[in-house]
C-alpha distance (Angstrom), angle and dihedral (degrees) to the residues before:
residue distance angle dihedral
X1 . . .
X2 4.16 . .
X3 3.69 107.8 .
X4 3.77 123.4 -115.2
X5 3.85 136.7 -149.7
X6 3.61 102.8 -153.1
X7 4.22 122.3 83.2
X8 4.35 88.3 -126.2
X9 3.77 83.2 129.5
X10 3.71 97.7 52.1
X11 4.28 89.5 71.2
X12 3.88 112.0 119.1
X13 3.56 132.7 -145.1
X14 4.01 119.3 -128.1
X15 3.52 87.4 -149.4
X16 4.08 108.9 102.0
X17 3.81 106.4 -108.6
X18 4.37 91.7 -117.2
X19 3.72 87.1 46.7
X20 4.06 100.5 63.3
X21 3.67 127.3 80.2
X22 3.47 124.5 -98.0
X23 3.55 97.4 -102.9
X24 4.01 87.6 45.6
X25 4.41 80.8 50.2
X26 3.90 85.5 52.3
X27 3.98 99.8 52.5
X28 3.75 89.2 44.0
X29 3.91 91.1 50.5
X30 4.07 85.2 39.5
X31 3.71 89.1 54.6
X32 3.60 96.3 46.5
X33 3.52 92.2 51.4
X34 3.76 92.0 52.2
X35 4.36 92.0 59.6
X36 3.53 93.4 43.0
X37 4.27 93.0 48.0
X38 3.98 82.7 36.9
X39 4.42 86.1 52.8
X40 3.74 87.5 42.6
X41 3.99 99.9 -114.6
X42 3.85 89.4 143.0
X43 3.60 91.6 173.8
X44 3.60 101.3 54.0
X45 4.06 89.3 46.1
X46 4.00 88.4 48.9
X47 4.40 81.1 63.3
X48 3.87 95.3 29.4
X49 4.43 78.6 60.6
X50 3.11 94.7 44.8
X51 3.91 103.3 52.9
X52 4.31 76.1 45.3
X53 3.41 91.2 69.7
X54 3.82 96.1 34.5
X55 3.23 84.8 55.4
X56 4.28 98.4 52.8
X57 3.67 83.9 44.1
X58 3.96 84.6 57.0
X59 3.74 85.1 52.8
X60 3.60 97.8 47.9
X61 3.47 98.2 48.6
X62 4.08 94.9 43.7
X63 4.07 86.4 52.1
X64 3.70 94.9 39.7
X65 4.32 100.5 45.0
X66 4.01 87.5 40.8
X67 3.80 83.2 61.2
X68 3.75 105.5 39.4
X69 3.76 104.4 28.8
X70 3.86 115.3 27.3
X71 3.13 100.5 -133.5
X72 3.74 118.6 152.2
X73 3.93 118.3 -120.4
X74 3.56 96.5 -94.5
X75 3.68 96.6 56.9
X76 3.82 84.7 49.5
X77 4.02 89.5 57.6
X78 3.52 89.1 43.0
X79 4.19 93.4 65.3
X80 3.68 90.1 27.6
X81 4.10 88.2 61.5
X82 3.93 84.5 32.0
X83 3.99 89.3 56.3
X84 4.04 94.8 50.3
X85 3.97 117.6 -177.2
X86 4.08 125.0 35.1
X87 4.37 99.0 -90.4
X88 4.06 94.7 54.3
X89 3.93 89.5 46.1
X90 3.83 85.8 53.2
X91 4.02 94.7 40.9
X92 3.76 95.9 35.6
X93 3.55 107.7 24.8
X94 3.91 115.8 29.2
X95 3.60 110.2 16.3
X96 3.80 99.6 60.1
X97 3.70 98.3 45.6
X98 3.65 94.9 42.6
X99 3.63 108.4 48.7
X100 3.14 127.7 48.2
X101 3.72 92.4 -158.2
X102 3.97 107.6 45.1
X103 3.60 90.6 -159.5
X104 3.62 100.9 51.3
X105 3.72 110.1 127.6
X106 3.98 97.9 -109.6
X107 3.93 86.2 60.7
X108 3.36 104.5 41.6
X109 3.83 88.6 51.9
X110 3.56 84.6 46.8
X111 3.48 91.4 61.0
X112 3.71 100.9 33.6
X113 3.90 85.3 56.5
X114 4.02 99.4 48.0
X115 3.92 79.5 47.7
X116 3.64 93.7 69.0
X117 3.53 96.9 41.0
X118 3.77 95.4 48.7
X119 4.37 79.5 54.2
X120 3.19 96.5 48.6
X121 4.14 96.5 44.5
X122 3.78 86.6 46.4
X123 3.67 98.7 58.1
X124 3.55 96.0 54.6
X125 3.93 94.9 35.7
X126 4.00 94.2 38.5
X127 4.01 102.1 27.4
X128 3.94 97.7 33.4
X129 4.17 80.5 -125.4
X130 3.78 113.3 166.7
X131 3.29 127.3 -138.2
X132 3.50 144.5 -133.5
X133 3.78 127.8 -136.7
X134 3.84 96.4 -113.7
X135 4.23 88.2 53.5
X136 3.50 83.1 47.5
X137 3.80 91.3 51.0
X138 3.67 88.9 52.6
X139 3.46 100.8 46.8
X140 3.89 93.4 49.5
X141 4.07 83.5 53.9
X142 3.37 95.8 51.9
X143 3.78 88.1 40.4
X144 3.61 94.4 54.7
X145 4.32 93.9 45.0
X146 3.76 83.6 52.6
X147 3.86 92.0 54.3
X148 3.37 105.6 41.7
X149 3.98 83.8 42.9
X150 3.51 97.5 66.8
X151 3.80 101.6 23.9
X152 3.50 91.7 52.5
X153 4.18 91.0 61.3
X154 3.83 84.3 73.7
X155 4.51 91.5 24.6
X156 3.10 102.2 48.6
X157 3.78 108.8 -155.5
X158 4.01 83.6 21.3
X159 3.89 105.9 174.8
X160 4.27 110.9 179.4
X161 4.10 84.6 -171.5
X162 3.47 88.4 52.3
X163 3.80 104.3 46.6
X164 3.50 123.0 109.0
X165 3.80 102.3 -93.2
X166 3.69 94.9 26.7
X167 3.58 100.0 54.1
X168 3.74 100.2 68.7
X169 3.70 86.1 63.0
């Protein structure tokens, strides 16, 4: 993520933060992300990434179980609360009722990918590890693959760097 000079990424929304969309809940997270890499807080962007992608596998799996299962949304929240942290969404949640072939290369990158964001997250969250801007660099990469991985099944062409909010970061 190039650093920028100019305070684009400090623009709020007027809509209440439990009130947007998930995809409105990922730019704001993306954006906030982007000032705290672009203040150097790498530690604090390594967790703002991580809830990112949380929060596109949120996405995915609302679009993707509304489609396949019927459920109503408030069965949905129930297993997405159930299936707490990013690597159970993905094993529990995602994988299994989007592919039909669990090892097809799309999921097991999928999974390989939320893997090493999930590490990453956990040692600063769990171990109180700092980190350095370069880790932080990586993990917003891998981060951002991951989201516009699984949010582009349903976007195709989905780019978080490019979105609206997220691109003047």
């Amino acid at each position: 993520m190039s650093k920028s000079t100019d305070d684009a990424h400090r623009r709020k929304s007027k809509k209440p933060y439990n009130e947007r969309t998930d995809l409105e809940k990922l730019e704001a997270q993306w954006t906030k992300l982007s000032g705290l890499h672009l203040r150097e807080e790498p530690s604090a962007a390594i967790v703002r990434c991580a809830t990112a992608a949380e929060i596109a596998a949120n996405y995915a799996i609302r679009t993707e179980w509304a489609v396949k299962t019927g459920f109503d949304a408030t069965v949905i929240d129930h297993f997405l609360k159930w299936a707490n942290g990013l690597q159970l969404k993905m094993a529990k949640l995602f994988v299994p009722v989007y592919f039909a072939d669990p090892k097809s290369k799309v999921a097991k990158a999928l999974v390989s990918s939320a893997e090493k964001i999930n590490a990453v997250r956990n040692s600063v969250v769990h171990q109180g590890a700092f980190s350095n801007p370069e880790e932080a660099e990586d993990a917003i990469a891998e981060a951002s693959l991951f989201i516009n991985m699984i949010v582009g099944l349903s976007i195709p062409g989905f780019d978080i760097r490019k979105r609206p909010d997220a691109a003047k970061s």
